[in-house]
N, C-alpha and C positions, 0 to 999 in steps of 0.2 A: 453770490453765495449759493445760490438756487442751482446755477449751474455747473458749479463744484459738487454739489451731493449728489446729483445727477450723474455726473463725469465717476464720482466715485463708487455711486450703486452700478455702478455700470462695469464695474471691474471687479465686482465680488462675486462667488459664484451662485449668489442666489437670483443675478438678472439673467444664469446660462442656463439654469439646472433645468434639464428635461425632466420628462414623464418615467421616460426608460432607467434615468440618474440616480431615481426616487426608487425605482421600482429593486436597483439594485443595494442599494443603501440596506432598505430594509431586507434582502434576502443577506446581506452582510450581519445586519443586526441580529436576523434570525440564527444562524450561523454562530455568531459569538456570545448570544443565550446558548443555544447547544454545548459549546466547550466550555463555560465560565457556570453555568449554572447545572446541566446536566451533569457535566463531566465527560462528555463524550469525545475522547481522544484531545483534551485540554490544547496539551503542546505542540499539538500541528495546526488542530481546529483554529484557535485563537490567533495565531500569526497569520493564517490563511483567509481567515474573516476579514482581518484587522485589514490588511493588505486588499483585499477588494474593497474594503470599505476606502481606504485611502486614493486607488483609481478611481472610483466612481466621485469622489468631489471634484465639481468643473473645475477647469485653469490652474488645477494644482501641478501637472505637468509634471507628475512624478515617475511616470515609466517614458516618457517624451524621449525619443532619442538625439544625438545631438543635429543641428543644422546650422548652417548660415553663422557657423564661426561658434554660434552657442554651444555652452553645455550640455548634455542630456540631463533628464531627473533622475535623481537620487537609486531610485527601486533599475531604472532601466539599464545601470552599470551594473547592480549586486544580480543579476536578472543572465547577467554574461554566464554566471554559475551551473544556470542551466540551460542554458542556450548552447557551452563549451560542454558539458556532461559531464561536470565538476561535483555536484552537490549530492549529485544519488549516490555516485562511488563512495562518497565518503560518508555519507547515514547509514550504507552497509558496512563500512572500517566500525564503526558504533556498533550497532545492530550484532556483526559478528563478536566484539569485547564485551557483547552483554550477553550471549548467548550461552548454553551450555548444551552443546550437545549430545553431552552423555546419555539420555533417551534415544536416539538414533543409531549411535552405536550400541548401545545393548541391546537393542532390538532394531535390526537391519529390513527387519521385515515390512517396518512400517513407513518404509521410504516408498510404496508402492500407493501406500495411502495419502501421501504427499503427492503422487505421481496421478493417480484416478483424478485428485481435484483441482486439476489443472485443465479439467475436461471440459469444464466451464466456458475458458479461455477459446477455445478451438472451436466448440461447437457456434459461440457468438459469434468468432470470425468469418466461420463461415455464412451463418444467418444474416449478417450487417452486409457481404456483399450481395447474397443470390435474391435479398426479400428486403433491403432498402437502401441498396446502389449508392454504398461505400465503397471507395476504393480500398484495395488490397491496405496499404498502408496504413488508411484511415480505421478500417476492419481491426488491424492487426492492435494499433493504439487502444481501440474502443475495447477488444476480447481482455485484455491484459488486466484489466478492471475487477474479471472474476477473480484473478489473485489475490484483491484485497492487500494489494502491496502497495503502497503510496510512491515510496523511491522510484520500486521500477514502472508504475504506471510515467513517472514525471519521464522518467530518460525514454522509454519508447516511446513516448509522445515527443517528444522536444527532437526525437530520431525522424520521426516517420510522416507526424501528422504535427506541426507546432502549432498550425490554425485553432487543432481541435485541444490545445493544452490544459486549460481552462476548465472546461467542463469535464475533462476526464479526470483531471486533477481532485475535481470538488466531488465528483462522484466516488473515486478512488478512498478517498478519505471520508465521507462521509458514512460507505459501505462499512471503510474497519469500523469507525465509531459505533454503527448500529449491529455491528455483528451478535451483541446478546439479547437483540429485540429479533432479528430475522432468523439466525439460522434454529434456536428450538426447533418451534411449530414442525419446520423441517424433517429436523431430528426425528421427534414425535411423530410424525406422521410416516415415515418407511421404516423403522423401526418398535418391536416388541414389547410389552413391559419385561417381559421373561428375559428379553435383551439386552434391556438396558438395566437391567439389575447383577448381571454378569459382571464379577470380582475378578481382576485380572489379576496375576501371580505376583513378586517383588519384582522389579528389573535388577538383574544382576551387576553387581560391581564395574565400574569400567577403566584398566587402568590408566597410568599417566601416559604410556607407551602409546598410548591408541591414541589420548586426547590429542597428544603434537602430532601422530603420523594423519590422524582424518584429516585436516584441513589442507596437509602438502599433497594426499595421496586424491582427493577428491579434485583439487586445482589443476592441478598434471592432467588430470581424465576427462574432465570436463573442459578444460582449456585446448587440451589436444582436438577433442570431437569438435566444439563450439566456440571459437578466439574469437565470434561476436560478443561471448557472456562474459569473457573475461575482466573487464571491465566492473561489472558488479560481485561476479563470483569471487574475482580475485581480492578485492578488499574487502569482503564479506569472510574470509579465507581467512585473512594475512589477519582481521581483527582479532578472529578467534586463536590463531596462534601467539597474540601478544595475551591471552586473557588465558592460555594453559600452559606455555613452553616451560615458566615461572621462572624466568629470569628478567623478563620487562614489566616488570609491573607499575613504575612509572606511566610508560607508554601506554598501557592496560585502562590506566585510571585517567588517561588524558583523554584517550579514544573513546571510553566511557562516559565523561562527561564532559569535560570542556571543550573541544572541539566538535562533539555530537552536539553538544547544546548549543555552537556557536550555529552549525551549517544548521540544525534544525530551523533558527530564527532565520536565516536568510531565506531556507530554500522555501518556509511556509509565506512570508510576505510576501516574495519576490511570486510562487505560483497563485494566487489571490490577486495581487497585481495584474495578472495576464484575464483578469476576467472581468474587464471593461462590460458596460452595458453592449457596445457596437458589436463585440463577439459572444457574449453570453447571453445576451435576450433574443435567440432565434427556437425557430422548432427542431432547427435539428439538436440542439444543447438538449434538450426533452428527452428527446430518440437516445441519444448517446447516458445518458439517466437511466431511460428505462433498458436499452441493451446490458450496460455493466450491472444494472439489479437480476437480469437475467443471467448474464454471465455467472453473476457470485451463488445467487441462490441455483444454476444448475452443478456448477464447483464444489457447492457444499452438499448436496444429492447426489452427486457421484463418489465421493467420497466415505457418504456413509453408506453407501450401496458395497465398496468398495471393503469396508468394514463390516458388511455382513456373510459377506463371500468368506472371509477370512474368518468370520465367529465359525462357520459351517466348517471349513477347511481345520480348523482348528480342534473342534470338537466341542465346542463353544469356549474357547478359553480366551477368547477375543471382543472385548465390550464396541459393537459397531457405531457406539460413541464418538469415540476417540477418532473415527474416521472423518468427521466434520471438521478439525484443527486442521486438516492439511490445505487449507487452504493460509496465506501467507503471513495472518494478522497474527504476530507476536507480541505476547502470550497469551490475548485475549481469546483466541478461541481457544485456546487449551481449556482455561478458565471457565468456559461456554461449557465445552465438554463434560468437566469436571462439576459445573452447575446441577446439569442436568439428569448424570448418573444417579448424583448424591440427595436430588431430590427423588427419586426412582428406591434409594436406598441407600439411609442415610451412613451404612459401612463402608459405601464405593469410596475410593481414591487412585481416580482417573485421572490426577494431574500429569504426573509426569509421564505417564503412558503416552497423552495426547501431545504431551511435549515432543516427542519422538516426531508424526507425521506434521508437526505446527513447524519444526524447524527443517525438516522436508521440502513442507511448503515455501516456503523460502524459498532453498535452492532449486525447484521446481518451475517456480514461476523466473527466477531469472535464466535456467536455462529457456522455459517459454519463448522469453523477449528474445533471447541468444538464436532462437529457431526464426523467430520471426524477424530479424536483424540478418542473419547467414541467408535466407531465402529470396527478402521482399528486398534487400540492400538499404 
């Protein structure tokens, strides 16, 4: 009998569980406080926790691939998603059906300010190779982080660098989540009260004609310069053309929710999964943390630098607010924007202004990837 409970502690995973098993458990747990209690980006944060929490239990063998005639686990098939570069394309078919870009087209001007905070992006890349000997590739995954874009952090990563998926992953998302703790201060500090108190004019009208031609005429131009981006741009594209054409509206509401909601749960467990203790408890996981904190927060400083230039150019008719949303976190940094004028002055209403360079940001940072995809291969 003695030797049966023996036999059988011996097969549970509290006779396997390391030091490093523990250690990751509870940065899972930390993690799914973050979304379940903060609220910090809920519906990615919580399938993303949950999902490392589920790797890190020993002998559970849920990302296990197959061998020796066996199955794989469960997470290591749905995991094909983004291994094949399934799962980002189609959070951008979402992403695009929820979008309105009508702020971009009425004001074409602040696609520039989408453009400045991608600057982020480039400057890390280069920083990660010449001052702590990343390769090109590795560099190119880690910079993509300043976008604050989760989707395409996952696909340049699963491109370029899949060792490092993991921790770009959790940084990727953790950055949008904190985006209304990090980028103020920011704000506030290269920026005026005089300037953040600047009332921007109404944006004008936009019509239907425009809403279906942006998304065909932006695919074509981008697709032509960059057929690495097409991939994200293109369903990013083709969403927003089911969500204005206004004859699919089926399709509108499906790409908006049920099939968004489906890839969300896979692609959030399945990247969670990928961050076993074996690859996420090293120092370089740390470096690539504090590089993409660098990336985002020099993205969201160029940006509003970028919107100050414009307030001057302008004659101030430009709140250099709004210049912080071009980085890719939709709509939260609009939101951010829109925070921070309105406590400056409580008659601003900078939302949809910052709407304009937030869905910039977007296509910004996947042409990004599209650059660094066309160059590094």
């Amino acid at each position: 009998m003695v030797e049966r409970l023996v036999e059988f502690i011996l097969t549970t995973g509290f006779a396997h569980i390391t030091f490093q098993d523990l250690a990751m458990i509870v940065v899972a747990l930390l993690l799914l406080y973050l979304g379940i209690v903060k609220k910090y980006e809920p519906l990615l944060l919580v399938p993303i926790s949950f999902g490392m929490l589920l790797v890190n239990l020993p002998l559970g063998g849920i990302m296990d691939p197959p061998q020796d005639g066996q199955l794989g686990g469960l997470l290591y098939y749905l995991y094909q998603g983004i291994e094949l570069g399934i799962y980002p394309p189609l959070i951008f078919l979402g992403v695009g059906a929820l979008t309105d870009f009508g702020p971009l087209i009425s004001n074409p001007m602040t696609l520039l300010l989408g453009a400045a905070a991608q600057f982020g992006i480039f400057t890390t890349f280069l920083g990660a190779i010449l001052f702590f000997g990343f390769s090109p590739h590795q560099a190119g995954a880690i910079g993509i982080i300043g976008g604050a874009d989760g989707p395409t952090a996952i696909y340049l990563a699963s491109r370029m660098a899949p060792e490092l998926l993991g921790a770009i992953a959790v940084a990727a998302y953790s950055y949008m989540a904190l985006v209304p703790v990090i980028q103020p201060p920011i704000m506030k500090a290269l920026t005026t009260k005089k300037e953040r108190m600047i009332i921007m004019q109404q944006l004008r009208p936009v019509s239907r004609r425009e809403r279906i031609l942006f998304p065909i005429v932006v695919i074509i131009l981008t697709g032509l310069l960059l057929p690495a981006a097409i991939p994200l741009l293109g369903m990013l594209m083709f969403g927003n053309l089911l969500r204005e054409c206004g004859v699919t509206e089926r399709l509108n509401k499906a790409a908006q929710n049920e099939l968004n909601n489906i890839v969300v749960i896979f692609l959030g467990i399945t990247v969670g999964a990928n961050a076993s203790a074996a690859y996420f408890l090293q120092s370089q996981t740390i470096m690539i943390i504090l590089l993409g904190l660098f990336a985002f927060a020099v993205g969201t400083a160029a940006g509003v630098l970028m919107g100050r230039i414009m307030c001057k150019l302008s004659g101030g008719k430009v709140n250099p607010l709004i210049g912080s949303a071009g980085v890719s976190a939709v709509p939260m940094a609009a939101r951010v924007s829109q925070m921070v004028g309105k406590q400056e002055n409580p008659n601003n209403y900078l939302l949809m202004h910052a709407m304009g360079p937030n869905v910039a940001g977007v296509i910004g940072s996947a042409v990004a990837a599209g650059i660094f995809l066309s160059l590094l291969g």
